[in-house]
Structures are given as C-alpha cells and as structure tokens.
Backbone bond lengths (Angstrom), bond angles and torsions (degrees), N, CA, C in turn:
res aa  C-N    CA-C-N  psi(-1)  N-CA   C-N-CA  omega(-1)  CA-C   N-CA-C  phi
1 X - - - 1.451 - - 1.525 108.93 -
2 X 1.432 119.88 127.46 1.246 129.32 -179.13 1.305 96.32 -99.86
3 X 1.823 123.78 96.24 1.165 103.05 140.66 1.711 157.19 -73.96
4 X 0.888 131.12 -178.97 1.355 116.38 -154.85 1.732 88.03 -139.40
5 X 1.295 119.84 -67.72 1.494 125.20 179.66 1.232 119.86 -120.02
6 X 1.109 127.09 150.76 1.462 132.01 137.03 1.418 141.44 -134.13
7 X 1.487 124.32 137.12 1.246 121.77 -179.37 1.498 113.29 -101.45
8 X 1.594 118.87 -159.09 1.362 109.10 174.06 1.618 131.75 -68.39
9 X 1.389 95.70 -18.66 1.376 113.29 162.47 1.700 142.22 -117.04
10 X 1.264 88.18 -21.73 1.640 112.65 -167.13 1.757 99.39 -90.42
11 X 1.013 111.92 120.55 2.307 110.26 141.23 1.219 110.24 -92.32
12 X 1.122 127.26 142.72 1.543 140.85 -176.10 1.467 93.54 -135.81
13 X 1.235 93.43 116.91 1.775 94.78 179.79 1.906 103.10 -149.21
14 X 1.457 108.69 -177.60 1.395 95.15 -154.39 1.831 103.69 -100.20
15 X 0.947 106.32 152.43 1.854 112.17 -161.42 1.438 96.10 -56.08
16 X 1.351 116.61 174.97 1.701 115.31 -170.89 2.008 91.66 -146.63
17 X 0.761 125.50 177.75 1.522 124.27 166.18 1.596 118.67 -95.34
18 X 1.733 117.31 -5.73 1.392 124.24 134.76 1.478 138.89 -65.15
19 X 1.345 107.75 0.42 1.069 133.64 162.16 1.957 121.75 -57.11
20 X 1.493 98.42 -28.67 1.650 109.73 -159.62 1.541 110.61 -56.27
21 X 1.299 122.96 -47.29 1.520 117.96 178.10 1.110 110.37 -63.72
22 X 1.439 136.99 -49.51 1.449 121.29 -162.70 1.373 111.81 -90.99
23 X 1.854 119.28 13.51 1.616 127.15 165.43 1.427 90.25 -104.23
24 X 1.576 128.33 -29.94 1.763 95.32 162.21 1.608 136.91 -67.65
25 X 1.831 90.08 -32.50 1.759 85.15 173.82 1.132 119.04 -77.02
26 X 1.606 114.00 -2.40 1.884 105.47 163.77 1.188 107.59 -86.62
27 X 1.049 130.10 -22.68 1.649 125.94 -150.29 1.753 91.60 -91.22
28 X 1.493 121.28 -31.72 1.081 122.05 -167.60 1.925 109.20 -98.05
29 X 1.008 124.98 23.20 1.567 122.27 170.13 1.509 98.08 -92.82
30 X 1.089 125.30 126.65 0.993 132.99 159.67 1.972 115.84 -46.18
31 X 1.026 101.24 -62.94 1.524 111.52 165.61 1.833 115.08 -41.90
32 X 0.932 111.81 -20.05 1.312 125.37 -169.48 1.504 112.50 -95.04
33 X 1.504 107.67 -40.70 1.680 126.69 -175.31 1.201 125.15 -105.89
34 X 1.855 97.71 0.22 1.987 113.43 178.09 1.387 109.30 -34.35
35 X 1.550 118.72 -55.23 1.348 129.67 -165.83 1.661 117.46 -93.82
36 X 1.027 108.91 -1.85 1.628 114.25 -173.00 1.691 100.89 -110.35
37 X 1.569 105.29 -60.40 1.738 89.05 -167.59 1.717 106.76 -133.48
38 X 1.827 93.70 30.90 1.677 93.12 -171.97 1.868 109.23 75.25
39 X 1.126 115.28 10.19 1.473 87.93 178.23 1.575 130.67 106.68
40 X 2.096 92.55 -18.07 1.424 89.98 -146.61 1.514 97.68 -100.89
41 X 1.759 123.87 152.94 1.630 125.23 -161.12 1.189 95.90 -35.98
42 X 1.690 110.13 -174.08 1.185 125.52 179.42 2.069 84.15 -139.00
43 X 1.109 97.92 162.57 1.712 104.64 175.80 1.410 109.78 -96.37
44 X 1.089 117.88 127.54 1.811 118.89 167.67 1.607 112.64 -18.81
45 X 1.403 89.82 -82.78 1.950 120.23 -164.23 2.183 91.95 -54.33
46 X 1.182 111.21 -22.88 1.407 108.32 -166.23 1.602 107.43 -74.95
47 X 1.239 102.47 -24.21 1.943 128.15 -172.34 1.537 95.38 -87.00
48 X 1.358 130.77 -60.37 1.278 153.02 -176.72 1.619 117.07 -41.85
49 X 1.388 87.62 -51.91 1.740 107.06 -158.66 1.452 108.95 -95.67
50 X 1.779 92.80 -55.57 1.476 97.36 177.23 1.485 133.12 -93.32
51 X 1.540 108.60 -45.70 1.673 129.03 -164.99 1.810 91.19 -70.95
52 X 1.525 108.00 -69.85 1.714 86.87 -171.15 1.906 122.85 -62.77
53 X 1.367 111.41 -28.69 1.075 106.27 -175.78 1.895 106.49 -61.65
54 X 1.105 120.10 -25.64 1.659 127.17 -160.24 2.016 102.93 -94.93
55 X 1.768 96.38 -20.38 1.777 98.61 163.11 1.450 107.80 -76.49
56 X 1.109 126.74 -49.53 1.510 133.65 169.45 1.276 128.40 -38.06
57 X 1.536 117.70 -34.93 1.473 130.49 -175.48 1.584 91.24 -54.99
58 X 1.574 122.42 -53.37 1.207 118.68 -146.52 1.425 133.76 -65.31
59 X 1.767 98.03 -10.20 0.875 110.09 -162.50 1.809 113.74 -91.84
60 X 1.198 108.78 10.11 1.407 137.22 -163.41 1.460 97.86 -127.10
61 X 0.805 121.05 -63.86 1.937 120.91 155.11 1.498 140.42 -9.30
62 X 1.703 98.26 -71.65 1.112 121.58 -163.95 1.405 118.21 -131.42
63 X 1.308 139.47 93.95 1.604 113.53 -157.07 1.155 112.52 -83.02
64 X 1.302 124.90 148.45 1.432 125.09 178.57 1.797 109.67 85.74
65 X 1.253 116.08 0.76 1.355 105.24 176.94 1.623 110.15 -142.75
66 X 1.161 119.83 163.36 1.445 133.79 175.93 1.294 126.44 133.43
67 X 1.484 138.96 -163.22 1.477 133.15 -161.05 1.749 93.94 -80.58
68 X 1.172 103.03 152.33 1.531 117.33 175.00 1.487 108.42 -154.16
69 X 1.420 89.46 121.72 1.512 111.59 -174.60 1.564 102.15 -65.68
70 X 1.663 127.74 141.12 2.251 124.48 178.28 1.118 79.44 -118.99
71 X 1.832 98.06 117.63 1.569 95.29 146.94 1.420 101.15 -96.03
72 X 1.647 112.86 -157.84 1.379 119.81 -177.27 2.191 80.13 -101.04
73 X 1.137 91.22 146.48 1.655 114.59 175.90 1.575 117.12 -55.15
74 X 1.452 91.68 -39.74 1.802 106.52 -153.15 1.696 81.75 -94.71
75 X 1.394 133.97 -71.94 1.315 156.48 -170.95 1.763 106.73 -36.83
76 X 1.579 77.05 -67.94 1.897 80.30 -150.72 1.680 103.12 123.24
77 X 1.521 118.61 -18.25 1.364 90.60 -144.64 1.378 98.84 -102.06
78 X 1.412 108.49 143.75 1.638 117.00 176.10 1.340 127.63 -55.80
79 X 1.518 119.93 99.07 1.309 118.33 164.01 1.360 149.34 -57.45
80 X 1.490 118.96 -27.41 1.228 141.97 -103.99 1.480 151.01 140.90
81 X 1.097 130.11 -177.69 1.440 141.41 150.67 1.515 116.68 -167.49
82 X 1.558 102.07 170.05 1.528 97.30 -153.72 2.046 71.05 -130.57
83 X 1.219 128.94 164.55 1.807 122.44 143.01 1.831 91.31 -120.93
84 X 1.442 87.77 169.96 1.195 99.53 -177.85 1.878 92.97 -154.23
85 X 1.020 103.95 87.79 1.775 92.81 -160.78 2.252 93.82 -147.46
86 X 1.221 102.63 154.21 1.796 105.72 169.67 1.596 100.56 -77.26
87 X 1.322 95.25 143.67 1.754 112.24 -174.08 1.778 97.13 -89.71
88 X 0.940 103.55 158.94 1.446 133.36 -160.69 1.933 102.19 -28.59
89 X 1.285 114.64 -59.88 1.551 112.37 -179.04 1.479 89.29 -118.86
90 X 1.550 156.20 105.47 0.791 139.41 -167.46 1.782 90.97 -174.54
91 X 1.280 146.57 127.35 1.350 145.23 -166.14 1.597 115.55 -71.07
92 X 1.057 138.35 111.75 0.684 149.04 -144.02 1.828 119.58 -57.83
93 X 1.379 94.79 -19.99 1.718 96.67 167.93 1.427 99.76 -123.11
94 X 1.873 106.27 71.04 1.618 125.16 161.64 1.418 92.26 -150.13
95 X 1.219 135.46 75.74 1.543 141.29 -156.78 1.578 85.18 -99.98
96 X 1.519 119.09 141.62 1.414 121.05 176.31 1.767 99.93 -98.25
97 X 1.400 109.58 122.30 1.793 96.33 173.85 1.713 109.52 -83.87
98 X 1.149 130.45 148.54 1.544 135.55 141.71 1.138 115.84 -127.36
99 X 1.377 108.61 -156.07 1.494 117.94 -159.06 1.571 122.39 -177.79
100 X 1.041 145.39 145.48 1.063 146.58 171.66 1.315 145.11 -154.31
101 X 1.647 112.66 86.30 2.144 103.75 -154.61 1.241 101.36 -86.62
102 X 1.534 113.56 -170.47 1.380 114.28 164.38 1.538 105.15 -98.11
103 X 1.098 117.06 -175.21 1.222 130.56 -146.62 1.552 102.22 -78.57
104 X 1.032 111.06 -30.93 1.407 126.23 -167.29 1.718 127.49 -79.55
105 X 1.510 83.71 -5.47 1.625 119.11 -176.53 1.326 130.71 -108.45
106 X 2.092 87.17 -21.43 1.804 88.30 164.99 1.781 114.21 -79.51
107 X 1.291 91.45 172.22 1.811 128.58 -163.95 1.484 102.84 60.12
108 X 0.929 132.41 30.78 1.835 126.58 170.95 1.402 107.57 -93.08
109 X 1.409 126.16 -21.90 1.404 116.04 -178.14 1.782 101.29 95.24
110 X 1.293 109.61 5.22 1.417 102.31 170.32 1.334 128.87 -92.80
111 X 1.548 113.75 4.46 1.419 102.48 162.40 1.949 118.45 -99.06
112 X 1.520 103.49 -0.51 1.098 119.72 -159.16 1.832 89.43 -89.43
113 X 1.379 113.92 -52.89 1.247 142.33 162.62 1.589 120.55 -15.51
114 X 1.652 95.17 -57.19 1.791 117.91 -168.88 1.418 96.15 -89.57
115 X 1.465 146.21 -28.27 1.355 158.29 -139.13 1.626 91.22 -107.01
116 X 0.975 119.72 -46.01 1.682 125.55 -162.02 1.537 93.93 -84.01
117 X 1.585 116.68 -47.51 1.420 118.29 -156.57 2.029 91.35 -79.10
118 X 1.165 129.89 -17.70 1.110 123.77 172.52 1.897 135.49 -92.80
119 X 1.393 87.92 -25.18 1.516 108.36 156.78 1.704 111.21 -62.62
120 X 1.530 109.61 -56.26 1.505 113.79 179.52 2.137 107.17 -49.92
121 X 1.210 80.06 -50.32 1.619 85.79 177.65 1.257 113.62 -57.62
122 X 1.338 145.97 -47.57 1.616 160.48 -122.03 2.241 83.11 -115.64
123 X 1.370 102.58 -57.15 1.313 99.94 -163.07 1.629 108.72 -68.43
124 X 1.825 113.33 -37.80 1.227 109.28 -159.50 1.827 107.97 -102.18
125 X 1.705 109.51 -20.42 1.326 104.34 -164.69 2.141 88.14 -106.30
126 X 1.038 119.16 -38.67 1.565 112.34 -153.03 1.452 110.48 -106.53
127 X 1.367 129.93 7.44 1.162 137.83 162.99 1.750 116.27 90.03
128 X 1.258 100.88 31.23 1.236 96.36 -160.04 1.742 107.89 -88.85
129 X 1.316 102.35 144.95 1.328 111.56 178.73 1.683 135.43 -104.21
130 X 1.623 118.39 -11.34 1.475 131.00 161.71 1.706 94.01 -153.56
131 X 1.211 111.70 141.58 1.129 140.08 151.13 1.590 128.49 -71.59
132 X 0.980 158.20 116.68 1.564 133.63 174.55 1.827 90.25 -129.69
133 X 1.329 88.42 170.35 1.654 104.92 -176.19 2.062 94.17 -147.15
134 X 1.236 92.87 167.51 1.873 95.56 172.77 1.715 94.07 177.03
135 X 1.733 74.49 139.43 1.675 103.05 -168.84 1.813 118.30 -137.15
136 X 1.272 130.75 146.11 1.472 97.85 164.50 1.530 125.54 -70.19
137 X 1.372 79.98 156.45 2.031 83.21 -174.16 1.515 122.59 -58.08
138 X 1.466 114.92 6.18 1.186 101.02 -167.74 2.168 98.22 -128.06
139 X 1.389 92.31 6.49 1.914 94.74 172.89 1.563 105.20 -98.58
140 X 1.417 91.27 88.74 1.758 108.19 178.20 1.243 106.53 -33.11
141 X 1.581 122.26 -63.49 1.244 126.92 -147.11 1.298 123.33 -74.19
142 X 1.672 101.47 -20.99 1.693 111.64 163.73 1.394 117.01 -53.59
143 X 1.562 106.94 -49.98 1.231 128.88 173.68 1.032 122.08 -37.04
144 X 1.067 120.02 -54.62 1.652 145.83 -170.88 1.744 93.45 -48.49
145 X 1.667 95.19 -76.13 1.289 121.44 -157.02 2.021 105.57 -41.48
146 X 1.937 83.00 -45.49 1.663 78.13 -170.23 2.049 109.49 -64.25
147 X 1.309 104.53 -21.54 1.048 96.49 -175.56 1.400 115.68 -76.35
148 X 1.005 116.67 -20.36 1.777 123.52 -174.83 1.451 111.95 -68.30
149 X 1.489 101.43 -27.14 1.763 108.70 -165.25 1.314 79.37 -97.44
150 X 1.338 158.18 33.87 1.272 143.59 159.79 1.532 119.52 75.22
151 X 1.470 112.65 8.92 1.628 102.41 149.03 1.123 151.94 -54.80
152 X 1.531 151.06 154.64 0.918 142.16 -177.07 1.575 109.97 -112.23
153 X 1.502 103.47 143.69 1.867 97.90 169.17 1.456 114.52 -66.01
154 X 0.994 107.63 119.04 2.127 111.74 157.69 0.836 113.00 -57.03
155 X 1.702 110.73 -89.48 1.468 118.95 -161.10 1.828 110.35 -150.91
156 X 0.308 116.91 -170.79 1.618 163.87 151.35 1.354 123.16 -58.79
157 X 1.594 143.11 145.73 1.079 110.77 164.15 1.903 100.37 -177.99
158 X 1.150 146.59 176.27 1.318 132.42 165.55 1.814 113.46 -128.73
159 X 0.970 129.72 105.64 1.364 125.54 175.22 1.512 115.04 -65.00
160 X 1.231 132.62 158.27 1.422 137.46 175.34 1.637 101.34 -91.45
161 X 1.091 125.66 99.93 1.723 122.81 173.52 1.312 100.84 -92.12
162 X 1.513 105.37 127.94 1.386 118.73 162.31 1.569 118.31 -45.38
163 X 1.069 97.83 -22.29 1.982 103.16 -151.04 1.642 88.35 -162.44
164 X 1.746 123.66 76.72 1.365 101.64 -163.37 1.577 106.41 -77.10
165 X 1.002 134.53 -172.38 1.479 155.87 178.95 1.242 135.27 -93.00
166 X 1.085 151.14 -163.17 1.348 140.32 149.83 1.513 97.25 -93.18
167 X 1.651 117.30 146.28 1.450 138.05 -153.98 1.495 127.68 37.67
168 X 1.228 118.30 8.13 1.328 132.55 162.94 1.540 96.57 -30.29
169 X 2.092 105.98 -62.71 1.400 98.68 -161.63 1.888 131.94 -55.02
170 X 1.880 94.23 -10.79 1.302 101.24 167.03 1.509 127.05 -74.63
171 X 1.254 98.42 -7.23 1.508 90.59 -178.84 1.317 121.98 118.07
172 X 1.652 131.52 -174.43 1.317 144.52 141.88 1.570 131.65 -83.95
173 X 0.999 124.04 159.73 1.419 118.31 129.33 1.545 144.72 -148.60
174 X 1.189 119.72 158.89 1.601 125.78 -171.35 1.412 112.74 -107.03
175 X 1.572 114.93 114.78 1.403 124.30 -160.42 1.833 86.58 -116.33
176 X 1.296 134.40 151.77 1.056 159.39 168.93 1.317 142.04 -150.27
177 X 1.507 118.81 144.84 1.405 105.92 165.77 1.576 103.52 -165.93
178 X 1.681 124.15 133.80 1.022 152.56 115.83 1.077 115.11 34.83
179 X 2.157 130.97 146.78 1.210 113.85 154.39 1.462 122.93 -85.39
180 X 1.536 104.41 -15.88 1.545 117.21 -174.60 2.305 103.94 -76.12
181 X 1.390 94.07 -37.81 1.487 102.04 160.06 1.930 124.39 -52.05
182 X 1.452 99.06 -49.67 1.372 107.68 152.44 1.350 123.55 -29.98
183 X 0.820 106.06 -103.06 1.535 139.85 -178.35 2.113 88.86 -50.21
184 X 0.646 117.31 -15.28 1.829 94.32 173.35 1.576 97.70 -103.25
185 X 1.033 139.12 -40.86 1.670 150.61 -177.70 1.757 110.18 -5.85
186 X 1.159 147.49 99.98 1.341 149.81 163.23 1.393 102.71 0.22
C-alpha cells in the first residue's frame, strides 16, 4: 500500500486494481450515485477495465495528485475516495478536489476531514494556487462540505446531460478558494 496521506482518521493511499469490488459496491448504491448517474448500476468489467485503470494514469501524470482510495485509519476499512487532481485543460496548480464515501460514512465528518487534510497539502506542500470543487445545486451535503473547508460559491451554471437526472434541471455549482483565502481562513 502506497500511502499518500493521513489524518486522524482517514489513510488516503493510491488505488490498486484490488481495489475493484469495493469501487463496485460504491459505485453501485444507489444512495451513493443519486448525484452522479441517477442511481443507475455501474458494470463490474467497466470499474475493472476502465475506472481503476484511468485513476492510476494520474499518478504518472501529475505528481502529488490524483484519485485516492480513504480507508478508516484504525480499521482498514474502505470508505471511499476523495481526487484531488487538474481537470482535463485546466493549469495545473487549479486541481479540482472531490470525493465520494459510501453511505455508511456519511455525517462522520469524514469527507470534511479528507477535503481540509488535502487542501492543507495542495496549498502548503504542491504549490497550489485555487482549488475549485462542483456539485449539483441541489446535493446539499456536497455543499455543506465545500463550505466547511472554507470554499466559496462561484457560480451557477447548466451542464448538457445526455440522459439528465433528477435535479439536473437545477443546475451546477462551482465552489472555490484561493491560497491567500487559505492562509486568511478563521
């Protein structure tokens, strides 16, 4: 296991291709995929073949950034993952963070937890200069989270969904913040 971070609770370490079952039983809770794909399964071989091999690229990419599997610290046991990586044309110290636990992991303060401990990292060890995050406008709890770690709302925004979702029609949003925002934060 290559770890990468740790907080008081969280390991953040880098995905493995033993990883595949416990990214299907996340990928497959409905509760888990409300906001990403409506809910709807995910395919084994699609996690297997495609999703972990394409977290892995990053790590050859970009140093210091990409998908990272949270277990619990004390446990072992897989929560999640958080990325912390630059989006497709996007400069390379404007890394977008997300995140994603299983169900069983929300209200603990562990996505709030992994978000702070990676911002601290991004702002103080990897040079990073804005953070952004984006969620639909209507998954409070993302919301929440970005706001807790000291983001700010951007904007607004409408994506084109192939196949939209339920609250799609509300929209997006783009939460951000700064290293000078950092570093001033209460």
């Amino acid at each position: 296991m290559e770890l990468f971070l740790e907080t008081a609770r969280l390991a953040l370490r880098r995905f493995t291709i033993e990883d595949v079952d416990a990214m299907y039983a996340l990928d497959n809770d409905p509760r888990v995929t409300r906001f990403i794909n409506g809910g709807a399964p995910v395919d084994r071989a699609y996690i297997a073949e495609d999703l972990i091999p394409h977290y892995l690229t990053h790590y050859e990419r970009f140093e210091g950034y990409g998908f990272w599997a949270a277990e619990e610290r004390d446990t072992g046991a897989f929560l999640g993952w958080f990325h912390f990586r630059p989006e497709e044309d996007a400069p390379a110290d404007e890394p977008e963070l997300g995140y994603r636990l299983n169900h069983g992991a929300w209200g603990k303060g562990y996505a709030t937890e992994g978000s702070l401990a990676l911002l601290h990292k991004g702002f103080t060890e990897l040079g990073v200069r804005r953070v952004v995050a984006y969620t639909m406008a209507v998954n409070e709890r993302s919301r929440r989270v970005m706001e807790k770690v000291g983001m700010r709302f951007v904007r607004a925004f409408h994506e084109d969904w192939a196949e939209p979702i339920e609250g799609a029609e509300h929209g997006e949003v783009e939460y951000a913040i700064t290293r000078a925002e950092w570093a001033n934060r209460p």
